[in-house]
N, C-alpha and C positions, 0 to 999 in steps of 0.2 A: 619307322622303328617297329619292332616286334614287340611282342606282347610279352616277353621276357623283361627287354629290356626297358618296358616301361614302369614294369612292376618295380623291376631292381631299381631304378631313378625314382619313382616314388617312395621306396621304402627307404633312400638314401635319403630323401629332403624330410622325409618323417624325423629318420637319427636326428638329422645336422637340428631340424627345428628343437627338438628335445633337447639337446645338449646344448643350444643358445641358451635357455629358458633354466638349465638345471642350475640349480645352489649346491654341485656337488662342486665344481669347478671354482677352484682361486686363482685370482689376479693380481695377488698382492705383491711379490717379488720376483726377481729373475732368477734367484737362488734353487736350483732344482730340491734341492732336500727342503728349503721352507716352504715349495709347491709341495712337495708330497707329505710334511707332519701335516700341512692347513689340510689337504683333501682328506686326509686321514682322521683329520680331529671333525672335520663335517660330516662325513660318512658315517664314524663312529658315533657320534650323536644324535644323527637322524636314524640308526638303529637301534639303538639304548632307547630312545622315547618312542619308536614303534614295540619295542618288545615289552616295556615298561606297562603303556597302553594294554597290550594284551595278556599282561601277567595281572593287573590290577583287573580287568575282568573279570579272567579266571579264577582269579581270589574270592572273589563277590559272589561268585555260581558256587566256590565249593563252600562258602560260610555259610550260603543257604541251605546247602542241603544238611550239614552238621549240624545247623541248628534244627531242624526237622526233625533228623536224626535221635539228636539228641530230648526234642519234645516228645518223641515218640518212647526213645527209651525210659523215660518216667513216667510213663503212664501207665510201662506194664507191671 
């Protein structure tokens, strides 16, 4: 085999192992629209709670500095 194509067969058994492994995937009906609200409602909430996570950060760094901010504006 070349060197192409062992890359390309590697990076294929990388997907397939991913997508065994993902919880984005449902298996709960043969109904195609109840496979795509389920993927739909998983996806959707595995990004609402990463965004979540990073807006509650963000929050915390900018009430820091307002309060600084704010300590500093009464001093002068």
């Amino acid at each position: 085999m070349s060197d192409y194509t062992m890359t390309r067969s590697n990076t294929l058994e990388q997907i397939l192992s991913v997508l065994r492994t993902s919880s984005i995937a449902e298996e709960r009906s043969n109904d195609d629209k109840s496979k795509f609200w389920a993927t739909y409602k998983k996806v959707s909430d595995e990004y609402d709670d990463d965004f979540l996570k990073r807006a509650h950060g963000d929050i915390g760094i900018i009430l820091t500095f307002v309060r600084l901010l704010l300590c500093l504006s009464m001093q002068v």
